[in-house]
N, C-alpha and C positions, 0 to 999 in steps of 0.2 A: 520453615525459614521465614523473618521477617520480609517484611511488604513496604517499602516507603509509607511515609508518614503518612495516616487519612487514606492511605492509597493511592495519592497524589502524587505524579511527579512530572516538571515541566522544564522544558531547556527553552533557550533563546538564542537567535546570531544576530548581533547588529552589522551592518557594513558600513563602508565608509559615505555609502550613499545616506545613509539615516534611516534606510528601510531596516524593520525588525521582525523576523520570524519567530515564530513561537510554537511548539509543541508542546502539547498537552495530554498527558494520560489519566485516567482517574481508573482503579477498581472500587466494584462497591463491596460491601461487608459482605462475607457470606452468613446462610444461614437467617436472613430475613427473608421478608415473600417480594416477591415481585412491585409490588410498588413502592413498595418501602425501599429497595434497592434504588428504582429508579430516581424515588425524589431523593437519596441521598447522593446517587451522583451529579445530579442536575445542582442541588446547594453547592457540593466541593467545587465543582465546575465557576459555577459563578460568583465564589468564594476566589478562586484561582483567578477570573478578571479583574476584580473588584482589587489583589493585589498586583494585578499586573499593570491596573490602571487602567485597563482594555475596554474600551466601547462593546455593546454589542454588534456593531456596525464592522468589526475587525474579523469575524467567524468568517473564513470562506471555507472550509473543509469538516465533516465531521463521519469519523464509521462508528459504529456502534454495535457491538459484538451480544451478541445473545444468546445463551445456552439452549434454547427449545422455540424458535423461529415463530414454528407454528401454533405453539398457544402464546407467545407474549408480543408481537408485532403490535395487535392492537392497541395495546397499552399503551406501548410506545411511542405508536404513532399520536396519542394525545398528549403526551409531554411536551416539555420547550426543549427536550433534546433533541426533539425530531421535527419540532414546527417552527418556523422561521417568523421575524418580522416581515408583511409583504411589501417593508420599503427597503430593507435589506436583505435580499436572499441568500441563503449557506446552501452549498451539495452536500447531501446529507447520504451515506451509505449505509447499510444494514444488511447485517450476516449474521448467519448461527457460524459463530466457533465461540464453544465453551468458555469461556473465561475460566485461566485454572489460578489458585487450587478449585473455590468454591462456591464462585461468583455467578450472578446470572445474567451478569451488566456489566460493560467494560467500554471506555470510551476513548479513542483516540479523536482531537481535536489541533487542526491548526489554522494557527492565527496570522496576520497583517499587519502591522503598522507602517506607513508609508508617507513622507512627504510631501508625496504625489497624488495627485487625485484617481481614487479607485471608482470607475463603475460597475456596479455589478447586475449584472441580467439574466433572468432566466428564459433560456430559450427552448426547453421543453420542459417536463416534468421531471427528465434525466439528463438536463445539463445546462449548466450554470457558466457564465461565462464573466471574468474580472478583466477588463480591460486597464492599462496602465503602462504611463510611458510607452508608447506605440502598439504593443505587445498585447494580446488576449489569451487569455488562463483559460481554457475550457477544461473543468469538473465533468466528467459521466461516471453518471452513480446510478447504481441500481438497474441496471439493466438487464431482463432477464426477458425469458417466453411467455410467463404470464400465465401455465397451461394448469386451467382448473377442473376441466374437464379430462384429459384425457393424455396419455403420454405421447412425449413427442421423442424422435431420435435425439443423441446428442449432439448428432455431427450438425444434424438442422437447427438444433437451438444454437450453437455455437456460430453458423453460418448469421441466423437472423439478428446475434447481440453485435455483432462486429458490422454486421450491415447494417445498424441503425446509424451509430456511430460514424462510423465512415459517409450516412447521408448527414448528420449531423456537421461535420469536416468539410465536403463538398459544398453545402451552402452557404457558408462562410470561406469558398475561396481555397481551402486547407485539401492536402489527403495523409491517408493511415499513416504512406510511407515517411513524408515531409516531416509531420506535424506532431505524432504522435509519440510521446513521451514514455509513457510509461502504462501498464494496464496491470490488472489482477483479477485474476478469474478463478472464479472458485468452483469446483465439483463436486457432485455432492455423489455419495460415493466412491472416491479418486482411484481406486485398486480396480474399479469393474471398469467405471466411463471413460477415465482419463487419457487413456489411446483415441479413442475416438473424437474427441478434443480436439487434440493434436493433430491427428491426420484433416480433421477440417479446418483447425484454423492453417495446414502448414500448405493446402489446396489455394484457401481463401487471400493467403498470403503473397503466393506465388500469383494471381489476379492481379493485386495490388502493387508489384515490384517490389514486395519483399526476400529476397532471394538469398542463396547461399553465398553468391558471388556480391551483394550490396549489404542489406544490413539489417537485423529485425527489432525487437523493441524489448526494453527490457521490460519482463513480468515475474510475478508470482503464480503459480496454477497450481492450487492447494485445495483440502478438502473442505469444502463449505457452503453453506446453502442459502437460497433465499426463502421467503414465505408461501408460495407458491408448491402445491405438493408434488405435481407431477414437473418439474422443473427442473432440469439437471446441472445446467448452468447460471452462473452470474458473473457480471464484466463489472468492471469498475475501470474508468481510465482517465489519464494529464497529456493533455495536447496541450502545444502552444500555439499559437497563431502568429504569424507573421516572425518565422522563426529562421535566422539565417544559419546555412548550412557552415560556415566556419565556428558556431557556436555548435556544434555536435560532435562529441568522439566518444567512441565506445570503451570498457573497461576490461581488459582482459590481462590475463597475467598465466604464461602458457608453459609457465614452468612450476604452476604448482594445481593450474584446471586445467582439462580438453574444451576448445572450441565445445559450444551445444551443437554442433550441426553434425559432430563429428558421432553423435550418437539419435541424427534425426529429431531434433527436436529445436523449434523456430522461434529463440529469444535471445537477447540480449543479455550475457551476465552483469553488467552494468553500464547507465548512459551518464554520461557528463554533459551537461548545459552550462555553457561559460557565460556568465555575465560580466558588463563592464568593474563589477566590485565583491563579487562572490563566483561560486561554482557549485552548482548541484551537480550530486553524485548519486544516481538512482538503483540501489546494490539490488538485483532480482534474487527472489528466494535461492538462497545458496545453502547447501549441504556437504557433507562429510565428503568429498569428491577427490581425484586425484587424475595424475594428466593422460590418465590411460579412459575416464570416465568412468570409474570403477566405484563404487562406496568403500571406502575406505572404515575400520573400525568398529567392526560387524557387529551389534550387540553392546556393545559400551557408547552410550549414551553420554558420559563423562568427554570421553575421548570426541565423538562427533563431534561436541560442541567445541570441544577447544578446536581440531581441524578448521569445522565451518568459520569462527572467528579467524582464524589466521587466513583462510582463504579470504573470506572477507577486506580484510586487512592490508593482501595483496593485490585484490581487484583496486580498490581504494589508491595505493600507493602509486598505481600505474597511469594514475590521472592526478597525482599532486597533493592527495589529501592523505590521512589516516585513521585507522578507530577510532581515534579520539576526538573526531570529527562529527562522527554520530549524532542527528538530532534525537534515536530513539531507536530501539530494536522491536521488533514485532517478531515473537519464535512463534513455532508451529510445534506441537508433540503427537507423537503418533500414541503412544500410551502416559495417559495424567499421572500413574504411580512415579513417574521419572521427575516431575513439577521438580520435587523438594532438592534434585543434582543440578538441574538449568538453576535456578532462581539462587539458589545458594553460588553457584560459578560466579552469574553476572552481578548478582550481589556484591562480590568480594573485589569481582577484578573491576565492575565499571559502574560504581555506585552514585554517579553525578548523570549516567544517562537513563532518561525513562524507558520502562520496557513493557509490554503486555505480555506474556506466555500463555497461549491456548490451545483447545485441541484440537487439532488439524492434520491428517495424516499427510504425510509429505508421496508424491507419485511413483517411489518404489518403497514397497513397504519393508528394506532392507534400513533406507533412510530415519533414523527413527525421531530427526529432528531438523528444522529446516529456518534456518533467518533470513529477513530482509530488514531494509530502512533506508535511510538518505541522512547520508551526510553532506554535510553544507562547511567549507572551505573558502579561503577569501583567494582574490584574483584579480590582478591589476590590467588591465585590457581597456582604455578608456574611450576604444573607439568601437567597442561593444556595446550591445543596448544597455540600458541600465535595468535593472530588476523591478 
């Protein structure tokens, strides 16, 4: 199935404020080696500014997908995908999920423009902080165990990425419960570890006043690793700072999903952040699901997808937006031979939104395909902060 043009493809939302977001996707060619990949996504990339008009100065987000972790980080990490100017810093994330069909480099990027004066800081090596219009953006990227010597549990690595984060939150005033946006955590492994995840982050959560009876955060928990071999976990996560609780409602829609709690498991299927001129809509990996918690369309991969879009579609509607809102989809495939049925779908049906599709097994291996993304929707609330 064709690939957008170059492999390129980018959306934008202007508001009424002037502020412009921008999503960015690049794949690179398959079938070249490893740097030759990389410096051809890094030209389309700064190809894609160059017509966006975009400063380098406008990067605050970049993940960067890697088919084999373990032998290409380094590389990577000497590129300008991965290195920043040190008077404008980007949170930069990094994962093995294959880029399918045949890629070994795949780059989701987003960007800024803003009226308003952005600061941007970094406050560790894993988190990046954009202040603007009163409000602070905290980036946590790459957050893992680190273990190179020797394996650790999962439930402990899980405990320690969420306890950086959370010290991270705390000294800035912030916590998990308040603040925090949105996460993605990847396991590497997902069929063996991915309970034990769970039961720790669903421990670590109930600590924090994350509870059944208040409210928990939407994520993704898919299979993926970071560079570290004996490491079972990585976090990646969006807090906001200084974030008021009439700007938070969650996404649900209980006539075509079950509550996640209703089958033990401590996330949000979608958050809504209202601003005074827009509304983020943050969709958690969603699958072929039905309101009993069931997977729905066992084997037909075709079918999942349509499901997951329509549920999608109805998480989304329940907060005021729709698919067609979409700044981007990011799928998950639990087997690559299915690539040419996803990509040919969203091909046909939503060829104006950027997508990556990689290999990533979704946490029941019944699931054989799993989407998230953020859709961005306008919203007239004037006595909301501005974005």
């Amino acid at each position: 199935m064709p690939r957008p043009d170059n492999g390129l493809a980018l959306r934008s939302y202007r508001g009424s404020s002037g502020c412009t977001e921008h999503y960015i996707t690049i794949e690179a060619p398959g079938q070249l080696s490893l740097a030759r990949q990389i410096d051809t996504v890094a030209q389309r990339y700064a190809e894609a500014l160059q017509s966006l008009n975009l400063p380098p100065e406008s990067a605050i987000f970049r993940r960067i997908y890697l088919s084999d972790i373990a032998n290409q980080a380094a590389l990577l990490r000497q590129s300008s995908l991965f290195q920043e100017p040190l008077d404008s810093p980007v949170a930069v994330s990094m994962v093995q999920q294959p880029p399918l069909p045949d890629s070994k480099v795949a780059l989701l990027a987003y960007h800024l423009e803003s009226p308003a004066p952005l600061r941007k800081s970094i406050l560790s090596p894993e988190s990046m902080l954009v202040e603007s219009n009163g409000l602070g953006h905290l980036w946590s990227t790459r957050l893992c165990a680190t273990n190179i010597e020797q394996p650790g549990s999962t439930a402990e690595q899980t405990r320690e990425v969420f306890d950086r984060l959370i010290g991270t939150l705390s000294a800035r005033g912030a916590t998990l419960a308040d603040n925090c946006v949105r996460t993605w955590i990847y396991v590497k492994d997902v069929d063996f570890f991915y309970q034990d995840m769970v039961a720790a982050r669903t421990a670590l959560f109930e600590q924090q006043g994350l509870k059944r009876d208040t409210h928990y955060i939407a994520s993704t928990g898919i299979e993926g690793a970071c560079s570290h071999r004996y490491d079972t976990v990585l976090l990646d996560a969006y807090s906001v700072l200084g974030l008021r609780q009439e700007q938070v409602s969650y996404l649900n829609d209980f006539d075509r999903l079950c509550a996640t709690k209703d089958y033990d498991v401590t996330f949000e299927r979608g958050t809504r952040i209202a601003y005074a001129d827009r509304a983020h809509h943050f969709i958690s990996g969603t699958a072929s699901i039905d309101t009993s918690g069931e997977v729905v369309h066992r084997g037909d991969v075709h079918r999942q997808l349509e499901r997951t879009i329509e549920n999608i579609d109805a998480l989304l509607r329940s907060g005021g937006a729709g698919i067609g809102d979409m700044t981007h989809f990011l799928v998950y495939l639990r087997d690559p031979s299915d690539y040419g049925i996803a990509e040919g779908y969203l091909a046909e049906r939503f060829p104006r939104i950027p997508r990556l599709i990689l290999r990533g097994a979704v946490c029941r291996p019944e699931w054989l395909i799993e989407v998230e993304g953020i859709a961005i929707a306008p919203h007239d609330a004037p006595a909301l902060p501005q974005f």
